[in-house]
KOLKENU-177721 format. One line per 8 residues: their letters; for each residue x, y, z of C-alpha. Coordinates in nm, 3 decimals, decimal comma. Last residue first. Example, Ala and Ser with C-alpha at 12.3 -4.5 7.8 and 13.67 -1.06 7.14 Angstrom:
// KOLKENU-177721
sa> 1,367/-0,106/0,714  1,230/-0,450/0,780
***
This chain:
// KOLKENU-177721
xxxxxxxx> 4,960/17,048/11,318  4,701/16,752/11,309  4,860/16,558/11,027  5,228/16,591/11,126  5,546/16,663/10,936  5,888/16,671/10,961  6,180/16,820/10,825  6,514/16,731/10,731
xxxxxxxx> 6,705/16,949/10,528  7,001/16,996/10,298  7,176/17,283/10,126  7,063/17,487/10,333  6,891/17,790/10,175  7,060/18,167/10,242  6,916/18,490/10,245  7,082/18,502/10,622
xxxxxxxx> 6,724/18,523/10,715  6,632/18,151/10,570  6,514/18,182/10,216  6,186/18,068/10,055  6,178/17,695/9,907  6,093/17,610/9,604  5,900/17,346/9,407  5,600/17,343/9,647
xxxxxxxx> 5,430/17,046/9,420  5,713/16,810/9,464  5,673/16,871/9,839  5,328/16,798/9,839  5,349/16,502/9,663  5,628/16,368/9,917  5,409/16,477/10,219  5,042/16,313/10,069
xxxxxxxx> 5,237/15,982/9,979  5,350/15,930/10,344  5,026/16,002/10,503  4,847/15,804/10,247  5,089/15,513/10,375  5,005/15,575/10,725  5,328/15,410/10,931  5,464/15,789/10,976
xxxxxxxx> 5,746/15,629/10,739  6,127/15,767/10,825  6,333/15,939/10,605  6,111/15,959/10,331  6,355/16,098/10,045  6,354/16,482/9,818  6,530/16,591/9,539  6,683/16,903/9,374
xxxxxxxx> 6,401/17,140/9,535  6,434/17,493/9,427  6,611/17,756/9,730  6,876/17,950/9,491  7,174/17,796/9,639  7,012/17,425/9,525  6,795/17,237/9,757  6,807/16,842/9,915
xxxxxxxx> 6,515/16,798/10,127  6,512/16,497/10,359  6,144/16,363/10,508  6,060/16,261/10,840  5,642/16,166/10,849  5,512/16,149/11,249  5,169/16,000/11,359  4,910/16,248/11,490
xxxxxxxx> 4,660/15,916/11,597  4,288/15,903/11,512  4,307/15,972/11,170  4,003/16,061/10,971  4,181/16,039/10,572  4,141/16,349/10,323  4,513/16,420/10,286  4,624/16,664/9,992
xxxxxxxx> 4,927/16,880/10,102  4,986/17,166/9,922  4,894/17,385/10,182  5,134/17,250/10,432  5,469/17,313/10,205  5,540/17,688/10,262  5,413/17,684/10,615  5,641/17,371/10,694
xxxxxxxx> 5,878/17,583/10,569  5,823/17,862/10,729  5,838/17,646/11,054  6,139/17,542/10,979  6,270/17,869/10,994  6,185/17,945/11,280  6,470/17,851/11,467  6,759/17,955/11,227
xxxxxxxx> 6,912/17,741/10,962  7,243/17,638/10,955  7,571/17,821/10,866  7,660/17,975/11,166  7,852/18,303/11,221  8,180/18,399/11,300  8,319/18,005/11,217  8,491/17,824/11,476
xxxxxxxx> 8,150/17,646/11,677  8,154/17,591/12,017  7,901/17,814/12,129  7,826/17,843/12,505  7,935/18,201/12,508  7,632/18,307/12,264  7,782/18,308/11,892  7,773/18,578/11,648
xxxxxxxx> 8,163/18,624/11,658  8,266/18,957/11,546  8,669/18,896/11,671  8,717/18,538/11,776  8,966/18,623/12,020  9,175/18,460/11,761  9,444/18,366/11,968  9,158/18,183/12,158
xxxxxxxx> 9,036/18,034/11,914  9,399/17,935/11,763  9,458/17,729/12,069  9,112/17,615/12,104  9,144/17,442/11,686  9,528/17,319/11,813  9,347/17,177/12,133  9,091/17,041/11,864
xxxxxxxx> 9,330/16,912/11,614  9,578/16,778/11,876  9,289/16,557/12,048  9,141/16,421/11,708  9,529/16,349/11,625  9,592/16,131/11,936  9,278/15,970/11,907  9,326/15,906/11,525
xxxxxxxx> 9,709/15,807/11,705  9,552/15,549/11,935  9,291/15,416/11,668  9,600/15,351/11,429  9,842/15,245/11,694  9,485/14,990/11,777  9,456/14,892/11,385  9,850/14,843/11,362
xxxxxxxx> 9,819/14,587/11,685  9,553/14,423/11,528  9,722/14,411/11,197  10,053/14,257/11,343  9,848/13,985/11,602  9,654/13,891/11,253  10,010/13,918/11,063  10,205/13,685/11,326
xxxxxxxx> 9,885/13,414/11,373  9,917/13,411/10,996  10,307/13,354/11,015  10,232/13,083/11,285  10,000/12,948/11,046  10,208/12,935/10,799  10,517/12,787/11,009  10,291/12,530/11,145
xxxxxxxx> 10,212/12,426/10,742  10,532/12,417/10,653  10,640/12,205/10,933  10,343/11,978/10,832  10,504/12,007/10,473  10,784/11,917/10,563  10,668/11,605/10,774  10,488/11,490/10,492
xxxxxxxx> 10,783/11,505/10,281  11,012/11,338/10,527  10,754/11,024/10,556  10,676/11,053/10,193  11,058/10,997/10,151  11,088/10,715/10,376  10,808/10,498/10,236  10,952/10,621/9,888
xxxxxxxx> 11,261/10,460/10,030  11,087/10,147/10,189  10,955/10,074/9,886  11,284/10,121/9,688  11,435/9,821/9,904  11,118/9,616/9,856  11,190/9,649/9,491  11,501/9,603/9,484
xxxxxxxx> 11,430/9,299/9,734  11,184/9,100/9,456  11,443/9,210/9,196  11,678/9,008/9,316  11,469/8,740/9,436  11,345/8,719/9,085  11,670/8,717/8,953  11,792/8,462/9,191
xxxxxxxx> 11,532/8,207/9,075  11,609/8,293/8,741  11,975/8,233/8,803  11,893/7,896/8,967  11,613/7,826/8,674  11,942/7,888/8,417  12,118/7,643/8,583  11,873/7,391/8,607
xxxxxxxx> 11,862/7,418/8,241  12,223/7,434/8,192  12,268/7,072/8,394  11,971/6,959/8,200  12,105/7,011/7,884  12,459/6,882/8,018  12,267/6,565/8,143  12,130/6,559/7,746
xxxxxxxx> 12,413/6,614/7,589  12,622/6,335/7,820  12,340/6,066/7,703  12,366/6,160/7,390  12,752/6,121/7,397  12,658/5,771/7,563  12,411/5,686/7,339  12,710/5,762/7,016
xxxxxxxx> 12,995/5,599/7,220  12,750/5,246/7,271  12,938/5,039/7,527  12,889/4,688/7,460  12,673/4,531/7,744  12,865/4,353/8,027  12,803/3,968/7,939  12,473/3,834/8,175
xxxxxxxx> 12,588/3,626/8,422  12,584/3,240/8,376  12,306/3,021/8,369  12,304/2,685/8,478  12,151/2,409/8,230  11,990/2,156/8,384  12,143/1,815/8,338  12,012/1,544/8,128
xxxxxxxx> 11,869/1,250/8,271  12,041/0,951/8,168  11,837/0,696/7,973  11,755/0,375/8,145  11,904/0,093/7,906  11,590/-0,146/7,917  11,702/-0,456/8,052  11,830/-0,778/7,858
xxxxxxxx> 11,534/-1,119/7,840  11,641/-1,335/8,077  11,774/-1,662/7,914  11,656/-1,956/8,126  11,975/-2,127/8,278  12,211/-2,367/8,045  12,359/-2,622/8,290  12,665/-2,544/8,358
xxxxxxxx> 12,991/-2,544/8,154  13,293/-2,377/8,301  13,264/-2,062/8,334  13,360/-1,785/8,098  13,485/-1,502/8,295  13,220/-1,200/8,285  13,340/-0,912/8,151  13,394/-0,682/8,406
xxxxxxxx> 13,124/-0,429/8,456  13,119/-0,105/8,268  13,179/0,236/8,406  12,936/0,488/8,488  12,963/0,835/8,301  12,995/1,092/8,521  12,689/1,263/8,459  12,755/1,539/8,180
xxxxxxxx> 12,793/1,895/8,305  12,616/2,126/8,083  12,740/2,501/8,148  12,501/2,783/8,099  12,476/3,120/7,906  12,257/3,402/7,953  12,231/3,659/7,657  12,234/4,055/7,697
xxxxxxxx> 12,394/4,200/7,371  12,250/3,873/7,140  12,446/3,764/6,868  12,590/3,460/7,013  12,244/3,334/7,136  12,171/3,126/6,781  12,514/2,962/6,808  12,554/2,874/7,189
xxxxxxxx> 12,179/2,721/7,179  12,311/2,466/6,904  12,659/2,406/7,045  12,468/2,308/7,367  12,262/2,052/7,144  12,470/1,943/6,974  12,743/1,852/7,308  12,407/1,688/7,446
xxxxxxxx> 12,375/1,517/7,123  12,744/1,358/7,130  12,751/1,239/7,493  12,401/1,055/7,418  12,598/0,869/7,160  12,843/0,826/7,365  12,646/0,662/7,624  12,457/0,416/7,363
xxxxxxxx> 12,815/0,320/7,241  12,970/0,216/7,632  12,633/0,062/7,679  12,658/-0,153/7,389  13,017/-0,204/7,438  12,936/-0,353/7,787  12,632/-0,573/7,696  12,844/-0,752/7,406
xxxxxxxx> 12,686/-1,131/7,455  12,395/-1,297/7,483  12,453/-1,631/7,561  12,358/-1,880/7,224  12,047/-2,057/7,240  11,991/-2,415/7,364  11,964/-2,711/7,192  12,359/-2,754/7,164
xxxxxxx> 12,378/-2,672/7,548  12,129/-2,924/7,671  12,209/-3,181/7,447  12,561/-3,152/7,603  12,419/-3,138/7,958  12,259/-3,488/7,856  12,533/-3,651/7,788
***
């Protein structure tokens, strides 16, 4: 009797555990799957996007339902746990989707690697150019090199052929000055064995000369021995000296006459070293004028004569 109190006083069992945690699980089931639908959606239109795949816990199966017992005495109701929430998985990512192939980059990008293709083609053939030209030039270098080489040797053959023709000419001209000297010598001799030759064929008929003579003509044209004296004679008195000298020193002076005997000109020949001495001669010749005839009743043409103070 008093189990049945118990039981009427006492609250109902809790019941329906099991299809509560069944429900709370799918509705957890049905956010996740939101959720990843969600994230799916806005990343669609992203080229590069990571994706992941949510694995759900495997979902733990209810207990048994509990086999009514027979009546016992009502226990103390516990009060139901807290359903523990699951955790959720982390998402895993997946590789990144192959990015869609872009025709007008890649065409851009083919330009451009053909750009740079010509480019460094075009420095290549530079390149080559310069070196090119670099050994045309050295090339032409070395020909000028060569060239003044063979030019300067030319011209140093040249120059040993000049001098050897100079060396010729000198030794020519000295040995045309010495045939010259030789046959001067050789005519000198002729003309005065051809000038004895015809002497003595000659016989030099009327012939004023002494036997010592060696003179051609019959008689001789210069002037006799005393006749410088009468000129000296002729000349003397005009002579204006007034000096003391100690010394008799020696005036030479040329006379130059006409045919007739009058002074043409007259020249110191050499000084007597008195000035006065000097001056007195030459005035005193100017004043004479004339000159008297020799005893041919000839003047010569020229004469030197001499004169002294104290003679």
């Amino acid at each position: 009797m008093n189990a049945i109190a118990y039981n009427e006083f006492a609250p109902p069992p809790v019941g329906g555990l099991g299809r509560s945690f069944i429900f709370a699980l799918f509705i957890h089931l049905l956010l996740l799957l939101a959720l990843t639908w969600g994230t799916q959606w806005k990343t669609e239109p992203n080229t590069l996007s990571a994706s992941a795949e949510l694995w759900s816990a495997v979902p733990a199966e209810a207990a048994p339902a509990a086999n009514e017992p027979e009546p016992k005495p009502p226990e103390p109701v516990k009060p139901p746990e807290p359903v523990k929430a699951e955790p959720k998985p982390e998402p895993q990512l997946t590789p990144p989707a192959a990015p869609k192939v872009n025709a007008a980059a890649e065409r851009e990008a083919a330009d451009i690697a053909l750009k740079k293709e010509k480019e460094k083609k075009k420095i290549e053939e530079k390149k080559e150019a310069e070196l090119e030209k670099k050994k045309k030039l050295e090339k032409e270098k070395l020909a000028k090199e060569k060239l003044d080489k063979e030019k300067e040797k030319e011209k140093s053959k040249d120059l040993e052929k000049k001098k050897k023709e100079e060396a010729l000419k000198k030794e020519s001209a000295a040995k045309a000055k010495e045939d010259a000297k030789k046959a001067a010598a050789e005519e000198k001799r002729a003309e005065a064995l051809r000038n004895e030759n015809l002497k003595r064929m000659q016989g030099m008929v009327g012939a004023s000369g002494d036997e010592n003579a060696k003179g051609a003509a019959l008689r001789s044209s210069g002037p006799s021995a005393s006749y410088a004296g009468r000129i000296r004679a002729r000349i003397k008195p005009n002579i204006t000296f007034t000096e003391d000298v100690t010394s008799n020193p020696k005036a030479e002076v040329e006379v130059r006459t006409s045919p007739d005997g009058t002074i043409l000109s007259r020249k110191l020949l050499s000084s007597s070293g008195n000035k006065s001495w000097d001056e007195a001669v030459l005035k005193a010749i100017d004043k004479t004028a004339s000159l008297p005839r020799d005893e041919d009743g000839r003047v010569p043409p020229v004469l030197e004569i001499s004169f002294r103070p104290k003679d």
